[in-house]
C-alpha positions, -999 to 999 in steps of 0.1 A, spaced: 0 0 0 9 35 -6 20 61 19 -8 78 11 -34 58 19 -7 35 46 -33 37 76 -18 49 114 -24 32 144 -61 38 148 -61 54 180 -39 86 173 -56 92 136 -94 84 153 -84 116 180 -74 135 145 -107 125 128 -128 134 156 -110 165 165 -117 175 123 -152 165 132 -160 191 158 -142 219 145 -171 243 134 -166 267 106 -189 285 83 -185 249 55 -185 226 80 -217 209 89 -227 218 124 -250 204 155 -282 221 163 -309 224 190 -340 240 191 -370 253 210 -388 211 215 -422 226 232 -425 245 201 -423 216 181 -443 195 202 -472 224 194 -470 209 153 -501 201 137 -501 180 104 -536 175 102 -537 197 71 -513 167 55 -524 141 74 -534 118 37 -500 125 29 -484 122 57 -501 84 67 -490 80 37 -451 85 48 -450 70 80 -462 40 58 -429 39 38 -409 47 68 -423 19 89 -419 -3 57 -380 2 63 -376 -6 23 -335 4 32 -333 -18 64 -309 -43 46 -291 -17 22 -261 -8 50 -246 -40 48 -207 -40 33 -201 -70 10 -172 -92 19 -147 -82 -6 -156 -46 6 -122 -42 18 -109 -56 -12 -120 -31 -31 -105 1 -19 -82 14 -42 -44 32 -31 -51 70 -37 -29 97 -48 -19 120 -19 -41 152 -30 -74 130 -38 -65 108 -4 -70 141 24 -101 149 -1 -115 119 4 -113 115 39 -123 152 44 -156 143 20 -160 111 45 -157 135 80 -176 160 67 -202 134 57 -202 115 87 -205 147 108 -236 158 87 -256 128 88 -253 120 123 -258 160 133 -292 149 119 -296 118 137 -285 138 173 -310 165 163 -338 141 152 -330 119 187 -337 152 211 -367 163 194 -379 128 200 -367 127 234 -381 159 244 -421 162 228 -453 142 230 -469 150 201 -472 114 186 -465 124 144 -439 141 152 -420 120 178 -425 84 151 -408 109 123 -381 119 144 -373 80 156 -374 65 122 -354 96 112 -329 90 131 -324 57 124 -322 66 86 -292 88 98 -274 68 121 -275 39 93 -255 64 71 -232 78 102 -220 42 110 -215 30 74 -196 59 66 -173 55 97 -167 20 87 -149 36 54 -131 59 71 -122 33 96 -106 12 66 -78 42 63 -73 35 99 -91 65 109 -125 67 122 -144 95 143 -156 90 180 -195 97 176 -203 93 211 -172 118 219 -184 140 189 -220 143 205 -211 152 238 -181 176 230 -193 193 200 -208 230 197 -245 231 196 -262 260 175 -294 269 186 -321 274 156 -355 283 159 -380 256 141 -390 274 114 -354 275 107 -348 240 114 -376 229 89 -358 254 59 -326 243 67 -331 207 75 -355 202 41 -331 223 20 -304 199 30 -320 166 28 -330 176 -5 -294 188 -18 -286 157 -7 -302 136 -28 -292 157 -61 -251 154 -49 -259 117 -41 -277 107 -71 -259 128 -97 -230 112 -83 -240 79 -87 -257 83 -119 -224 98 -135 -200 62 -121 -230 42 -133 -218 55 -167 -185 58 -161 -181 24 -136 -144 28 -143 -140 63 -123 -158 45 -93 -123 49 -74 -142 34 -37 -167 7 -32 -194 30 -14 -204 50 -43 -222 20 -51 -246 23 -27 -254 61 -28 -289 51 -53 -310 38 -23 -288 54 3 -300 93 -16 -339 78 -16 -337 81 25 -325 116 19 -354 125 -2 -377 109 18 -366 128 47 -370 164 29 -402 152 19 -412 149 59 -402 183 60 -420 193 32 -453 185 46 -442 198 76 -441 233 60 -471 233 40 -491 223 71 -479 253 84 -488 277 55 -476 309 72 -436 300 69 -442 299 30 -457 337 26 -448 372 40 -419 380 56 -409 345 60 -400 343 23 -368 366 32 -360 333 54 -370 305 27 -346 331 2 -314 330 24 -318 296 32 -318 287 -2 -286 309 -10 -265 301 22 -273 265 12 -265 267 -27 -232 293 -15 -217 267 11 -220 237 -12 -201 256 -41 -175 267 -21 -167 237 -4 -169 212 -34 -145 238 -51 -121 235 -22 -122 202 -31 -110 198 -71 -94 165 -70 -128 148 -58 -147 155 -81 -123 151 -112 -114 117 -100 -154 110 -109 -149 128 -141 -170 154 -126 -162 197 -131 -168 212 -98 -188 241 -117 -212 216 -140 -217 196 -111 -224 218 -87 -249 234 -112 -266 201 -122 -272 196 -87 -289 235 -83 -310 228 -111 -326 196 -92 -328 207 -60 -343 241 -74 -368 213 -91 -378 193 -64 -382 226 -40 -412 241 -59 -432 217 -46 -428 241 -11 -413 271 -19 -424 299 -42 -398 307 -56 -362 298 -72 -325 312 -70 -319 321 -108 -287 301 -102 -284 301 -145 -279 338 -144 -243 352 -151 -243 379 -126 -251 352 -101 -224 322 -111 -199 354 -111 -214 361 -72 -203 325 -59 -172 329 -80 -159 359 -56 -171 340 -25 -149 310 -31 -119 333 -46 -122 350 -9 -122 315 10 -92 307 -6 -75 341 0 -91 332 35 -76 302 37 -40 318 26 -42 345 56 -47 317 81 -16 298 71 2 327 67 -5 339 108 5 364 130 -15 401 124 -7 404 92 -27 373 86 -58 382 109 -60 417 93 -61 400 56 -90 371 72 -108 406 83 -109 419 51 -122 388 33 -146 384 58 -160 422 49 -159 408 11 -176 376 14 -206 400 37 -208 421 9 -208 395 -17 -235 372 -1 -256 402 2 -255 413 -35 -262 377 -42 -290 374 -15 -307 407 -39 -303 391 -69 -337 386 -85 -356 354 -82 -375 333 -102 -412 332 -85 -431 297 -85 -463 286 -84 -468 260 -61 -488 228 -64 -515 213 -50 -495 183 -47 -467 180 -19 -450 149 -23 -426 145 -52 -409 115 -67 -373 112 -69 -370 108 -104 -336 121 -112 
């Protein structure tokens, strides 16, 4: 095996995966908490056809055998140049981190309300998530590292967010999900040659649990008609950019990834707008015109300043923190001329639930 890929002793390299794990920055995926009595207060009787429907498929468990590795798993895994190796396994922390940020999240609102629909979403929720958490770990745990998710949960910084935002947030990311999961897979269907680890192979049924999950959210929200109108559309608008900015800036942080899949950050990043823009009409009324040139140019700048961020922090001392002020005064700006960029209004359907069809 390669230096690159040689794995350390598995308890010095777990402490370094975990300690990646609960750094939070504005890309990495962060632990939340919210306001439970306020949750437990939800009424879905507005959905309830559609939602019976949901809790059908969730208690069907149609994924319950899906996590398992096959036995030449192992086998499998390929020795990884150096640059595409530390992408990798940052892909696979930040990953693991995400899905089981949903599972902790999901767990305490179950914990902590009575309100019978919405404590059976949350459990079969988090199951969902800690499915994808564990299998995850187990890859990372192949390169000898692996992250401490018990350690993670009790050590990491909690961000509290209000449930309306939790429901934006939460549906916007379940649903980008699925587009990064499935366009991945669909593009190393084609190309089985560029499919440089086993676990891409399961991302087609793995991505359906994502969808499913923004569609729970999706009900959630049109049961509760007031978060989709008004004033709150300033909220569904810079959920939908911060979303859209943080994903473009961190897969372009990340070049060798996505080349290795015969992917171009920029077409793929795009591709995967243009779904998730797609599968969010069914809730939202209105779009990011993510097409538009004035707006590709806008995320452009915001990634040009995390890298001359990024520069400034290695460089140190005052110099450094005076150059990480001045990006961070750029990026402000930038978000915000991108956050009053004209949208595209929608029209939304009488119709919640949507298929994933992509």
């Amino acid at each position: 095996m390669s230096t690159a890929t040689q794995p350390a002793p598995q308890a010095a390299v777990s402490v370094e995966a975990t300690d990646k794990a609960r750094v939070s920055t504005m890309l990495s995926p962060r632990f939340y908490t919210t306001d439970f009595d306020a949750m437990n207060r939800l009424d879905v009787s507005p959905v309830r056809a559609e939602w019976d429907a949901m809790m059908l498929e969730y208690e069907g468990d149609n994924n319950h055998d899906h996590f398992q590795r096959s036995a030449d798993f192992g086998e499998q895994i390929r020795d990884l140049p150096p640059a595409l190796h530390q992408e990798f396994m940052d892909f696979l922390i930040s990953s693991i981190t995400s899905e089981f940020s949903g599972c902790v999240l999901y767990n305490e609102i179950k914990k902590n309300v009575d309100n019978p629909d919405i404590k059976a979403l949350m459990a079969y929720m988090a199951r969902d998530e800690a499915r994808h958490a564990n299998f995850l770990n187990m890859s990372l745990k192949d390169y000898g590292l692996g992250v401490d998710l018990g350690s993670l949960k009790r050590t990491k910084r909690y961000t509290f967010f209000k449930p309306k935002y939790i429901f934006y947030a939460t549906y916007l990311s379940e649903k980008i999900g699925y587009a990064r999961y499935i366009t991945i897979y669909r593009q190393l269907e084609r190309h089985p040659e560029l499919r440089f680890h086993p676990i891409f192979r399961w991302f087609e049924r793995w991505c359906n649990d994502e969808f499913r999950h923004g569609e729970s959210f999706a009900l959630i929200l049109r049961a509760q008609p007031h978060l989709l109108r008004g004033a709150n559309l300033l909220w569904v608008r810079f959920f939908l950019l911060a979303v859209y900015a943080t994903m473009y800036v961190r897969d372009h942080m990340r070049p060798q990834l996505h080349q290795a899949m015969g992917l171009e950050a920029d077409s793929y990043d795009y591709a995967v707008f243009r779904i998730t823009s797609d599968i969010s009409k069914q809730v939202f009324p209105l779009t990011l015109d993510t097409d538009s040139p004035a707006f590709r140019a806008g995320l452009e700048r915001l990634f040009a300043l995390a890298q001359a961020n990024e520069w400034a922090k290695q460089q140190g001392g005052l110099t450094g923190l005076l150059k990480r002020g001045v990006c961070a005064v750029a990026a402000f700006g930038t978000f915000a001329r991108l956050y009053l960029h004209p949208v595209k209004p929608n029209t939304v359907p009488d119709d919640v639930r949507v298929s994933p069809a992509w």
